[in-house]
Structures are given as C-alpha cells and as structure tokens.
mmCIF file of the N, C-alpha and C atoms, coordinates in Angstrom:
data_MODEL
# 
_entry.id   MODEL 
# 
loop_
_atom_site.group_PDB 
_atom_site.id 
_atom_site.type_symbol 
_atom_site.label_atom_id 
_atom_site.label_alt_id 
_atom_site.label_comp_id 
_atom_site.label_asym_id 
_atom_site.label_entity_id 
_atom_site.label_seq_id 
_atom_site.pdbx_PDB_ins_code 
_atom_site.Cartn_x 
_atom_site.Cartn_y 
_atom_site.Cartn_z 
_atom_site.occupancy 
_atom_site.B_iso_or_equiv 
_atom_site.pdbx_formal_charge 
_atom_site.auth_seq_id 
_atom_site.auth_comp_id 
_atom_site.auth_asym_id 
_atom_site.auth_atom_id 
_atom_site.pdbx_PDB_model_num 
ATOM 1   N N  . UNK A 1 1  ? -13.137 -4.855 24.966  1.00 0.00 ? 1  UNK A N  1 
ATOM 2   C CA . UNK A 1 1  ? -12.167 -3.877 24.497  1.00 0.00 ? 1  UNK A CA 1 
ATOM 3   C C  . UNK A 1 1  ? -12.939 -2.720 23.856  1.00 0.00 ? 1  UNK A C  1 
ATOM 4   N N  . UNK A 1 2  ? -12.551 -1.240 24.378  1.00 0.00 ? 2  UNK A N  1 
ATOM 5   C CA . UNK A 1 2  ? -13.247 -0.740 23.572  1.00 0.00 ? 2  UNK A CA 1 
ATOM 6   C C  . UNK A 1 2  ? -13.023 -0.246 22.129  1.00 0.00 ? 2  UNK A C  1 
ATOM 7   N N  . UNK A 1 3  ? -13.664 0.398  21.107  1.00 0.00 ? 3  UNK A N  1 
ATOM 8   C CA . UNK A 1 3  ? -13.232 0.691  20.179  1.00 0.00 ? 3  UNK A CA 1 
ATOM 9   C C  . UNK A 1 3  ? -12.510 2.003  19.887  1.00 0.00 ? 3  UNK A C  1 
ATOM 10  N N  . UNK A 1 4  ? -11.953 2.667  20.620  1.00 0.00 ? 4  UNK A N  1 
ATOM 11  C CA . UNK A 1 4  ? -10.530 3.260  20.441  1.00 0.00 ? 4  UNK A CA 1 
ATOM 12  C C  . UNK A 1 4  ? -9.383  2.268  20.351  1.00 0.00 ? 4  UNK A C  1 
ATOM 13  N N  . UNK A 1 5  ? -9.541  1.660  21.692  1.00 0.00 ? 5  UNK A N  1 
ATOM 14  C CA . UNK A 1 5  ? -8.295  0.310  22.145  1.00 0.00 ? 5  UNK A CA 1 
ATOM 15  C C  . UNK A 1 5  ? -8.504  -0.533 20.656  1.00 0.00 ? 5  UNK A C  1 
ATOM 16  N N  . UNK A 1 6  ? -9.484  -0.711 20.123  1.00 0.00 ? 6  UNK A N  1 
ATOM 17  C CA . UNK A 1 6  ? -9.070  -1.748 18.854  1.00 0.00 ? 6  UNK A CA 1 
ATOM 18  C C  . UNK A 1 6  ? -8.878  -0.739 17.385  1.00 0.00 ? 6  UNK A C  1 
ATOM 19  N N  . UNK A 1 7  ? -9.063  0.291  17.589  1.00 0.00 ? 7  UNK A N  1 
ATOM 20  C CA . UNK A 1 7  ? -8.741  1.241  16.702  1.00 0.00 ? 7  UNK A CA 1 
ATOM 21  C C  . UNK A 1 7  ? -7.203  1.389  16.735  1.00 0.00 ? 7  UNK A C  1 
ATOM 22  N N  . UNK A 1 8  ? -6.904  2.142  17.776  1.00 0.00 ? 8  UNK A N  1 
ATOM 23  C CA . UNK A 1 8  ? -5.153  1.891  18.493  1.00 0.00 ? 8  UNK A CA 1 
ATOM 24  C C  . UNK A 1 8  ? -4.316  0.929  17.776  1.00 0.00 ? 8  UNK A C  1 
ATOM 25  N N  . UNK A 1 9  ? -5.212  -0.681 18.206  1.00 0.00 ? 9  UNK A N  1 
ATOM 26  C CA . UNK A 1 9  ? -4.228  -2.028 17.952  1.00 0.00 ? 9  UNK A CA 1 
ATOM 27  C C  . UNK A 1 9  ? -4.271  -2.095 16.284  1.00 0.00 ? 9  UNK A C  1 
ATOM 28  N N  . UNK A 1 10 ? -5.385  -1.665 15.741  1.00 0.00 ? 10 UNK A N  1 
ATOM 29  C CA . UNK A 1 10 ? -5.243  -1.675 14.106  1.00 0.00 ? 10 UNK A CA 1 
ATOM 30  C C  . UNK A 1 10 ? -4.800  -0.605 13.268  1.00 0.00 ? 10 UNK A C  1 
ATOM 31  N N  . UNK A 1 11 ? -4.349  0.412  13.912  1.00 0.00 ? 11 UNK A N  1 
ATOM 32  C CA . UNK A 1 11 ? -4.296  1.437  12.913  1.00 0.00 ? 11 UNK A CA 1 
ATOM 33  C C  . UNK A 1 11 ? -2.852  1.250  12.403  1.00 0.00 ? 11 UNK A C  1 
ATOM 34  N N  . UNK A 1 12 ? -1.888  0.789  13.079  1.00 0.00 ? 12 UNK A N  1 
ATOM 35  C CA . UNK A 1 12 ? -0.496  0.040  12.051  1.00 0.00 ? 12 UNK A CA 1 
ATOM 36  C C  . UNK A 1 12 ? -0.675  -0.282 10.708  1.00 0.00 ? 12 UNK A C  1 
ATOM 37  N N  . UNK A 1 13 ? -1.710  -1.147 10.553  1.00 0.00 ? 13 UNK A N  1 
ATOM 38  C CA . UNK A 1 13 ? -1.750  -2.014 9.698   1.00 0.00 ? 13 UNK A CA 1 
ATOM 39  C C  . UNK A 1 13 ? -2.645  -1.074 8.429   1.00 0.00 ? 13 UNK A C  1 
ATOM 40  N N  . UNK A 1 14 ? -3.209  -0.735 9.038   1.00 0.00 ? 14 UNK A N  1 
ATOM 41  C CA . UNK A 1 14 ? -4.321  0.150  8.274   1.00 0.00 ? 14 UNK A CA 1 
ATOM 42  C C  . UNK A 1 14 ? -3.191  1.185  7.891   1.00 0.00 ? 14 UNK A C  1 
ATOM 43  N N  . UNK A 1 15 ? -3.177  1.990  8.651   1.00 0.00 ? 15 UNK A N  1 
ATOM 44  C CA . UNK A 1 15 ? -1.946  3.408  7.702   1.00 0.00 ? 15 UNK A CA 1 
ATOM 45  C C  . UNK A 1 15 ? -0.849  2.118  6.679   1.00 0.00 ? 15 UNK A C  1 
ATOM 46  N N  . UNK A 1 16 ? -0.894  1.196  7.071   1.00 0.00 ? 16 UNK A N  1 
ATOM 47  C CA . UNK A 1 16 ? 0.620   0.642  6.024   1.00 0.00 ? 16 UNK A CA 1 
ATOM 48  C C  . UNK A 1 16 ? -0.149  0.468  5.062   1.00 0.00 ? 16 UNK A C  1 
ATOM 49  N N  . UNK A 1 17 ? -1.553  -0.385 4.731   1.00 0.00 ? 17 UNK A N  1 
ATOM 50  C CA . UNK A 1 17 ? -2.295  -0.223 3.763   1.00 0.00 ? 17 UNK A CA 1 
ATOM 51  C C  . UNK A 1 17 ? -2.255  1.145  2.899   1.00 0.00 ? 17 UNK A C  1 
ATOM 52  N N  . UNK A 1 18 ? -2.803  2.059  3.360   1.00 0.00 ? 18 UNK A N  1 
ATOM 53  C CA . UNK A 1 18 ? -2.786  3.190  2.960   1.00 0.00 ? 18 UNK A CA 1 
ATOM 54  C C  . UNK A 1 18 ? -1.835  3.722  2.099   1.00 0.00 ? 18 UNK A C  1 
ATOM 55  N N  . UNK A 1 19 ? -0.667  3.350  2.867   1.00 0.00 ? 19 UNK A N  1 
ATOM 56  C CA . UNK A 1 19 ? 0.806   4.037  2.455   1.00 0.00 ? 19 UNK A CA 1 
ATOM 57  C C  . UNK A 1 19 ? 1.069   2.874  1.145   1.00 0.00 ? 19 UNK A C  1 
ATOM 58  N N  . UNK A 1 20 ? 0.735   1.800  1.109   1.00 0.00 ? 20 UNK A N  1 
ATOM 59  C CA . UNK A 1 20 ? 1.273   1.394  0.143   1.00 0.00 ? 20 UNK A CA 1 
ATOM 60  C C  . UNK A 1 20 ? 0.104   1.513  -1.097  1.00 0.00 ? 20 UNK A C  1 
ATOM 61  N N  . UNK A 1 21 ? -1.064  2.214  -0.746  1.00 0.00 ? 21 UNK A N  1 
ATOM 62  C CA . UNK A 1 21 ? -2.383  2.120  -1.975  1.00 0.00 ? 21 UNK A CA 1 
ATOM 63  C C  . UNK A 1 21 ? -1.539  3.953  -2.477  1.00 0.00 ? 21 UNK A C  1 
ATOM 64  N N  . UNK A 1 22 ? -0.984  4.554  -1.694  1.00 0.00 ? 22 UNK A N  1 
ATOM 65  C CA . UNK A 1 22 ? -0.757  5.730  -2.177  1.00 0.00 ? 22 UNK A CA 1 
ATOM 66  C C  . UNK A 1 22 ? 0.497   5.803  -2.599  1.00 0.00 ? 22 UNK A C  1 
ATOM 67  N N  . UNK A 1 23 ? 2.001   4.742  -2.262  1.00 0.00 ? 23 UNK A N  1 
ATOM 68  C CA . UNK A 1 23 ? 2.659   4.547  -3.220  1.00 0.00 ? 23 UNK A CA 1 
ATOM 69  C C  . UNK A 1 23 ? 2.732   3.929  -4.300  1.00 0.00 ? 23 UNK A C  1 
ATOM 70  N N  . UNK A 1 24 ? 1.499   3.071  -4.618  1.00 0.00 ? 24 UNK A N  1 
ATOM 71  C CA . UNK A 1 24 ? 0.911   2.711  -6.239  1.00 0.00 ? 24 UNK A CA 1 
ATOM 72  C C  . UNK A 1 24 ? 0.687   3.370  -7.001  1.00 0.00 ? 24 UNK A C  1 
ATOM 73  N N  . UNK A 1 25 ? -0.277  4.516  -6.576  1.00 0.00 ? 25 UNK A N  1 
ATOM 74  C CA . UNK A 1 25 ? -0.685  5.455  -7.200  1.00 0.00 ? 25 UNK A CA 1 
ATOM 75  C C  . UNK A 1 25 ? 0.427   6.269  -7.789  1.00 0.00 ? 25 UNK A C  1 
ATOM 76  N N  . UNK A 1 26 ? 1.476   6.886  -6.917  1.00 0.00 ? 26 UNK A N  1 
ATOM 77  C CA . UNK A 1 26 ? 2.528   7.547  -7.544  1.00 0.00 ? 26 UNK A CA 1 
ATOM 78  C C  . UNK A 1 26 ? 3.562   7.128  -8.269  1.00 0.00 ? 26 UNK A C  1 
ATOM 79  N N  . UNK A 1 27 ? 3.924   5.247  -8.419  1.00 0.00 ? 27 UNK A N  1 
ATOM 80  C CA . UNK A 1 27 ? 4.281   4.826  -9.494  1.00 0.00 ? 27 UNK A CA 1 
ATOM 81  C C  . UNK A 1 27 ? 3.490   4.715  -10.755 1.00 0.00 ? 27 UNK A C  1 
ATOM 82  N N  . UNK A 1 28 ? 2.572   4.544  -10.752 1.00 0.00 ? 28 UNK A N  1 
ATOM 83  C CA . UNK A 1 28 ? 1.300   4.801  -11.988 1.00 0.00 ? 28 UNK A CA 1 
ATOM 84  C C  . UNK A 1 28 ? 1.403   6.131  -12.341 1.00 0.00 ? 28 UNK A C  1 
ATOM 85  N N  . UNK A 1 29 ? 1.522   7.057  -11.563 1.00 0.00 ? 29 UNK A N  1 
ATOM 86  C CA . UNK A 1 29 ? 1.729   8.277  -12.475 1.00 0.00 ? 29 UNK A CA 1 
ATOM 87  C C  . UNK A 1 29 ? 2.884   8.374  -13.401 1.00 0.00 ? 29 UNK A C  1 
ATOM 88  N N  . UNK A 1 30 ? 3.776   8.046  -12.301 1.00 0.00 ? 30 UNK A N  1 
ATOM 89  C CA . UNK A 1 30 ? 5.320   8.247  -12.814 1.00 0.00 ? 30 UNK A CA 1 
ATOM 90  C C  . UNK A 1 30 ? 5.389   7.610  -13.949 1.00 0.00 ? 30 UNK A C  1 
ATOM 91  N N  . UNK A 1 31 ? 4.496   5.688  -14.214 1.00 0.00 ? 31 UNK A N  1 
ATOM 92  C CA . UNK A 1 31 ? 4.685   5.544  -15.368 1.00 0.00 ? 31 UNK A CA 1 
ATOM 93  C C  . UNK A 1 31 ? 3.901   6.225  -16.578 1.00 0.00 ? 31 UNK A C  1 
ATOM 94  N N  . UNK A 1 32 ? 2.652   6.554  -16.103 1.00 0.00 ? 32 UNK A N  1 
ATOM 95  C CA . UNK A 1 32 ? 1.873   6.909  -17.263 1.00 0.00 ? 32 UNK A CA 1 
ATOM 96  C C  . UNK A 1 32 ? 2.725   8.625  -17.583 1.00 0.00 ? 32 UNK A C  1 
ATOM 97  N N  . UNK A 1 33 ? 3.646   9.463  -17.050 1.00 0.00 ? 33 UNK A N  1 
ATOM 98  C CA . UNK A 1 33 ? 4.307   10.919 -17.650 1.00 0.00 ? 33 UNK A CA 1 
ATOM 99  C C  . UNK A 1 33 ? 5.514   9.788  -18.605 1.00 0.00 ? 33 UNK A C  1 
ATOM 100 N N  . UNK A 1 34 ? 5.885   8.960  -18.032 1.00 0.00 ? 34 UNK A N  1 
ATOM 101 C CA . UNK A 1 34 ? 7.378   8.462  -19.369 1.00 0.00 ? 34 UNK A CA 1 
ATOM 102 C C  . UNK A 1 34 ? 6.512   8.142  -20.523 1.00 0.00 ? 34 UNK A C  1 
ATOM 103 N N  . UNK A 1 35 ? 5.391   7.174  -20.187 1.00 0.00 ? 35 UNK A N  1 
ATOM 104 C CA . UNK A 1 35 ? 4.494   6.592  -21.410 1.00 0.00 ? 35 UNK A CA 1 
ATOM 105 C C  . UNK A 1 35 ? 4.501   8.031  -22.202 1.00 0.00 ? 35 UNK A C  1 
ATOM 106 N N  . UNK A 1 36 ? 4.013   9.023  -21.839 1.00 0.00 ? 36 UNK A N  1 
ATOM 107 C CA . UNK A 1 36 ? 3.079   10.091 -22.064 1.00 0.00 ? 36 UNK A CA 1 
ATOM 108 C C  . UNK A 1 36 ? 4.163   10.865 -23.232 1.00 0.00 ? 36 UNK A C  1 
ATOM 109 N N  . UNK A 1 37 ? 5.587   10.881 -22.220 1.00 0.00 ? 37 UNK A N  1 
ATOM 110 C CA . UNK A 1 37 ? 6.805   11.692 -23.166 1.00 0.00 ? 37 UNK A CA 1 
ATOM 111 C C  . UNK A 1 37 ? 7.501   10.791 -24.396 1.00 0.00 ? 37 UNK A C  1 
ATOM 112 N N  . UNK A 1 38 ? 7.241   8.965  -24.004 1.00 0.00 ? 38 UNK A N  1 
ATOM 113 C CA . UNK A 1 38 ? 7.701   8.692  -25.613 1.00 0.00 ? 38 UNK A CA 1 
ATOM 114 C C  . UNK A 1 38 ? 6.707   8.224  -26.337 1.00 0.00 ? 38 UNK A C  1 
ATOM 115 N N  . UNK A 1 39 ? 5.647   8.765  -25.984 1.00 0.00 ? 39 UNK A N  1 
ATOM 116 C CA . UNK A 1 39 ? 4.417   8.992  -27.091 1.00 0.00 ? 39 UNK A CA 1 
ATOM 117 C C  . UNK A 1 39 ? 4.801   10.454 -27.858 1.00 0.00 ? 39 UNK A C  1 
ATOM 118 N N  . UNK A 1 40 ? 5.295   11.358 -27.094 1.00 0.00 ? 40 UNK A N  1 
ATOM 119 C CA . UNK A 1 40 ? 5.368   12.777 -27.576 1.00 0.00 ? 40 UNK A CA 1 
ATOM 120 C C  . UNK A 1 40 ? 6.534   12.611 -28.790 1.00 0.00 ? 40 UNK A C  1 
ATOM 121 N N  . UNK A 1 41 ? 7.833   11.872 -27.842 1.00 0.00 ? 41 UNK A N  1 
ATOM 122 C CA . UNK A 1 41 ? 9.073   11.719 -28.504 1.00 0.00 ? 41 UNK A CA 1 
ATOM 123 C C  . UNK A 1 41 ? 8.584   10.988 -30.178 1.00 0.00 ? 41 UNK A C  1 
ATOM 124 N N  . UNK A 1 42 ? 8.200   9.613  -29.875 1.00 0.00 ? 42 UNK A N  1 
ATOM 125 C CA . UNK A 1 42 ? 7.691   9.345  -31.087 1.00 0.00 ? 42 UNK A CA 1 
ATOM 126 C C  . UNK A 1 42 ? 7.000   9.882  -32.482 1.00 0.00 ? 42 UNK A C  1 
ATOM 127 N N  . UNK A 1 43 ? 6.029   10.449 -31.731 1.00 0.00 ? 43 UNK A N  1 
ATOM 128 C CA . UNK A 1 43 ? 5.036   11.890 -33.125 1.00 0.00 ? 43 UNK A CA 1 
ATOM 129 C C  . UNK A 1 43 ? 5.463   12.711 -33.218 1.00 0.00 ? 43 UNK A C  1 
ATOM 130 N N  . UNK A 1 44 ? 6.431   12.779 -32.930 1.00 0.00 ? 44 UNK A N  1 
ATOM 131 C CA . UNK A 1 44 ? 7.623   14.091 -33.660 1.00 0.00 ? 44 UNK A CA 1 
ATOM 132 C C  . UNK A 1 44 ? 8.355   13.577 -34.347 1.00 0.00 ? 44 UNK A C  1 
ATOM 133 N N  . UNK A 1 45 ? 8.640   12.053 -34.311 1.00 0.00 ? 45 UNK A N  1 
ATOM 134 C CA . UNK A 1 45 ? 9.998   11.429 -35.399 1.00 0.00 ? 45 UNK A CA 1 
ATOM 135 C C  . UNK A 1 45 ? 8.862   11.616 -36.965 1.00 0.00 ? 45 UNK A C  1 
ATOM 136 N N  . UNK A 1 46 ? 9.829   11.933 -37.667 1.00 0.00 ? 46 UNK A N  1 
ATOM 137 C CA . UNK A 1 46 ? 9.522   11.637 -39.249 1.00 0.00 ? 46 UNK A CA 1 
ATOM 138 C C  . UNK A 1 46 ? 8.783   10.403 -39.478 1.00 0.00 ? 46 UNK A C  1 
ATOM 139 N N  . UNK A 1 47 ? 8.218   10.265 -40.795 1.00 0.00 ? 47 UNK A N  1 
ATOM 140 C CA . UNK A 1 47 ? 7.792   8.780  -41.025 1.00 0.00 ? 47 UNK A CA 1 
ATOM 141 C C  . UNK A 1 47 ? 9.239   7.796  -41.077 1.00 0.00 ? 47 UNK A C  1 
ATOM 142 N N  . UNK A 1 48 ? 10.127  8.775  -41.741 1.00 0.00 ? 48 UNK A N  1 
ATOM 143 C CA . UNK A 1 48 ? 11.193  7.902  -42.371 1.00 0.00 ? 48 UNK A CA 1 
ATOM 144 C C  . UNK A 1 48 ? 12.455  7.491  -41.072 1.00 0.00 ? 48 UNK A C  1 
ATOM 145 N N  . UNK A 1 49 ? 11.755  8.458  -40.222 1.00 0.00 ? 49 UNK A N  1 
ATOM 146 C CA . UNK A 1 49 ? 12.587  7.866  -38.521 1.00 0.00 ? 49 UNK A CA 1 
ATOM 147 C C  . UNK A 1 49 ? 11.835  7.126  -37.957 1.00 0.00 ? 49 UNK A C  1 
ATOM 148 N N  . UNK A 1 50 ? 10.782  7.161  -37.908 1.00 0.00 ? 50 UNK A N  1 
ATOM 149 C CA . UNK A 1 50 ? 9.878   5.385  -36.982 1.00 0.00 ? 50 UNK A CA 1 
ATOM 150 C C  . UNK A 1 50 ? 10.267  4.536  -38.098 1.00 0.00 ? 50 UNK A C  1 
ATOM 151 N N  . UNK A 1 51 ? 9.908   4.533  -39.303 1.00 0.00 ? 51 UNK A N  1 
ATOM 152 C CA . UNK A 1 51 ? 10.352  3.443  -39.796 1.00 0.00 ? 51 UNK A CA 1 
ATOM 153 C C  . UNK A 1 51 ? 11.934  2.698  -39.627 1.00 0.00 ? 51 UNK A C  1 
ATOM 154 N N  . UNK A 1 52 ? 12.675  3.205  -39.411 1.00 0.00 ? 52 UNK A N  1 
ATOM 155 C CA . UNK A 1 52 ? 14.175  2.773  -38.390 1.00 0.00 ? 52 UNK A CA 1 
ATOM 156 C C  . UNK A 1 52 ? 14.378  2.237  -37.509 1.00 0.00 ? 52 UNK A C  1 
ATOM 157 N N  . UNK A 1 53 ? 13.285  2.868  -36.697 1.00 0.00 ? 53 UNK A N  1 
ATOM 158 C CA . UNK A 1 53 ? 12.656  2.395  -35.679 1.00 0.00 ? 53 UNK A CA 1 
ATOM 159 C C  . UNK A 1 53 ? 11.379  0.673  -35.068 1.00 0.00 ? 53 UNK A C  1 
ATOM 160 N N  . UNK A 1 54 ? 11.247  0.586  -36.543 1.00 0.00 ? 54 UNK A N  1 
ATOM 161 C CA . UNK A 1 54 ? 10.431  -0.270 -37.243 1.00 0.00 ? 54 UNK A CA 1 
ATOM 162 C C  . UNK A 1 54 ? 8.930   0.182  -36.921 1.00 0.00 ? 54 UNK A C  1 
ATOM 163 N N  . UNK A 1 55 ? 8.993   1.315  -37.071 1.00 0.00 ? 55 UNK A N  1 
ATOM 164 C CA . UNK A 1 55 ? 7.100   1.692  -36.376 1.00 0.00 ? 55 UNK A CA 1 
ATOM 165 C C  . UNK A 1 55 ? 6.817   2.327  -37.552 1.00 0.00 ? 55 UNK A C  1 
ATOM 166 N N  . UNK A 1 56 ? 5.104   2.469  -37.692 1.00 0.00 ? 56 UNK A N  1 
ATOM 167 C CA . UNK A 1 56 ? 4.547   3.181  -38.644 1.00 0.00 ? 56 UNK A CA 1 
ATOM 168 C C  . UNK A 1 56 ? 3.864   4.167  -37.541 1.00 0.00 ? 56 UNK A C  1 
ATOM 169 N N  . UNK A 1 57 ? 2.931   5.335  -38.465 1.00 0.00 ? 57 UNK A N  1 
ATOM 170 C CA . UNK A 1 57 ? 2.705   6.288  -37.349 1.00 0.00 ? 57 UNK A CA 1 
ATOM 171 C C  . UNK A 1 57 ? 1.748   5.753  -36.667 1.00 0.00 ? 57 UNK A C  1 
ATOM 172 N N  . UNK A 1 58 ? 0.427   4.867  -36.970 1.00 0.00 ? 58 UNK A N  1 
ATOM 173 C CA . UNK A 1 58 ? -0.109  4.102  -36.493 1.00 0.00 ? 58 UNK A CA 1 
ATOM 174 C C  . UNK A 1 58 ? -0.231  3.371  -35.673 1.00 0.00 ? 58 UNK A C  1 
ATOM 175 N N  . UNK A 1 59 ? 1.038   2.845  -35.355 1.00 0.00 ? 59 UNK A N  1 
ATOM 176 C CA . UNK A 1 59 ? 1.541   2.080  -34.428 1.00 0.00 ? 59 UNK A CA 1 
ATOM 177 C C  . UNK A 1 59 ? 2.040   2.036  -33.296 1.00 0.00 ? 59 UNK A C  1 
ATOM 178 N N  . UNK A 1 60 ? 1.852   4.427  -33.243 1.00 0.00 ? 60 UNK A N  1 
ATOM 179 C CA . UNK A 1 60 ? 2.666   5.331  -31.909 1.00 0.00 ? 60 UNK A CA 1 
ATOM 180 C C  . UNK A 1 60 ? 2.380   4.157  -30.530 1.00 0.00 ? 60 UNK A C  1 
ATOM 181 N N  . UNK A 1 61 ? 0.572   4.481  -30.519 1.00 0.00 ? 61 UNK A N  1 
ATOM 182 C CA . UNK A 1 61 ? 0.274   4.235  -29.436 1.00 0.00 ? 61 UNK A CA 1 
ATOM 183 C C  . UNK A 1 61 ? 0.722   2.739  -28.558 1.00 0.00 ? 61 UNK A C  1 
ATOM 184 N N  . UNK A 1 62 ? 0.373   1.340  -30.039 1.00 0.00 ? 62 UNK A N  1 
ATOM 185 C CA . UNK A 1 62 ? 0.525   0.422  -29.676 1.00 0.00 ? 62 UNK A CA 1 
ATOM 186 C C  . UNK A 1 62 ? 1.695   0.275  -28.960 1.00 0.00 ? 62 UNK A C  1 
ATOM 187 N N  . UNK A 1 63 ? 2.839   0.851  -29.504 1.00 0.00 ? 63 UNK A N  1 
ATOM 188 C CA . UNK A 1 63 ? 4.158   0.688  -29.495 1.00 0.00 ? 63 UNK A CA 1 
ATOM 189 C C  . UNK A 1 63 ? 4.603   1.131  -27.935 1.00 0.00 ? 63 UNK A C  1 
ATOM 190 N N  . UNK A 1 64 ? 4.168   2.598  -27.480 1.00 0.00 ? 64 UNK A N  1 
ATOM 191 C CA . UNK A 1 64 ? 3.812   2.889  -26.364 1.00 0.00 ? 64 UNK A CA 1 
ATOM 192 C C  . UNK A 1 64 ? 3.422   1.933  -25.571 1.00 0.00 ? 64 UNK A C  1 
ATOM 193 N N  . UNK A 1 65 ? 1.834   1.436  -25.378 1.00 0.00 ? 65 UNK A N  1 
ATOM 194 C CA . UNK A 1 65 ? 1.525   0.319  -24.408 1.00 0.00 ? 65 UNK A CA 1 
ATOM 195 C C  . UNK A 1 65 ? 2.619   -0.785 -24.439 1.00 0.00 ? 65 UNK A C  1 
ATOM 196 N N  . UNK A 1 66 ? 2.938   -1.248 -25.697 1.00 0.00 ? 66 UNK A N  1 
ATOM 197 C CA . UNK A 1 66 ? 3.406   -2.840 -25.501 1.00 0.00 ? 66 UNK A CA 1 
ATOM 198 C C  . UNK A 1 66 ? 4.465   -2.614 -24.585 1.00 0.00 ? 66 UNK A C  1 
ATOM 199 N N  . UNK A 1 67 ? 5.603   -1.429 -24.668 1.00 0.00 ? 67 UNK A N  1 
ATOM 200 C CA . UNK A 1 67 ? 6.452   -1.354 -24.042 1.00 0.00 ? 67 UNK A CA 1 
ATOM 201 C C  . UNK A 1 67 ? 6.659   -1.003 -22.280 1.00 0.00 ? 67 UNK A C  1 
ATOM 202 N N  . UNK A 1 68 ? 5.089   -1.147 -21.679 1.00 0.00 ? 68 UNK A N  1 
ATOM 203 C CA . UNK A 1 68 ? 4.652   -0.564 -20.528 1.00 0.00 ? 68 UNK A CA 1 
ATOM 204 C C  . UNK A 1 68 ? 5.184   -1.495 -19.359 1.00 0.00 ? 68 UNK A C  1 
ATOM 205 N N  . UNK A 1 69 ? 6.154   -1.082 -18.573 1.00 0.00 ? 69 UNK A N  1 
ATOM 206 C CA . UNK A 1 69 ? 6.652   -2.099 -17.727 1.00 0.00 ? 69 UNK A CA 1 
ATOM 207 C C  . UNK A 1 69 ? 7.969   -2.533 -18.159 1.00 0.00 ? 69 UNK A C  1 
ATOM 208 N N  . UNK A 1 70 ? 8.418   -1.840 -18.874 1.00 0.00 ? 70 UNK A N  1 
ATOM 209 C CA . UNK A 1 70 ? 10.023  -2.138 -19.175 1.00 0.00 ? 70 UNK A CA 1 
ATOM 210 C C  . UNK A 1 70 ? 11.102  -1.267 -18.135 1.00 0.00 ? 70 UNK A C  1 
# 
C-alpha cells in the first residue's frame, strides 16, 4: 500500500484527534476568562462583602481554583 493510500485510510481518525485536542483547548480558555472574571468580581467586593461571602482577601485566588469545574 502506498503511503498516500495509508495516509487517505488514516487521516479520519487523525483530523478527529485534532478536532478534539483543539476543542479542549477552547474549553480551557473559556474556563480560565470565567475563572479570570470572578477573580476580578471578587477584588472589587469590600472586605466586609467577602466576608458574607465567607472569604478573606487572601483567599481570592484559592477560592477561585477550588471552585474550577463547577
């Protein structure tokens, strides 16, 4: 067989690879801009509004990650 003909028979599989390594990527973005905006949302609340919240300011970032995947 030559290697076009097995290029041909694999390239299905290969572009679906592809397509799904490059729709990862654009959910990873998508999550890391929400991460990104209630990190923003957060360091703008008062001390005396995270604490309501039960956060200290310290705690922006953690608070951010832990919630990653919700």
């Amino acid at each position: 067989m030559s290697s076009i003909a097995l290029f041909v028979q694999r390239a299905p599989a290969f572009l679906h690879r592809i397509g799904d390594h490059v729709a990862d990527f654009i959910d990873e973005i998508g999550e890391a801009r929400t991460m990104a905006h209630e990190y923003k949302v957060l360091s703008r609340m008062s001390d005396e509004e995270l604490a309501r919240h039960g956060l200290k300011r310290d705690e922006i970032a953690q608070a951010v990650f832990a919630n990653r995947g919700d």
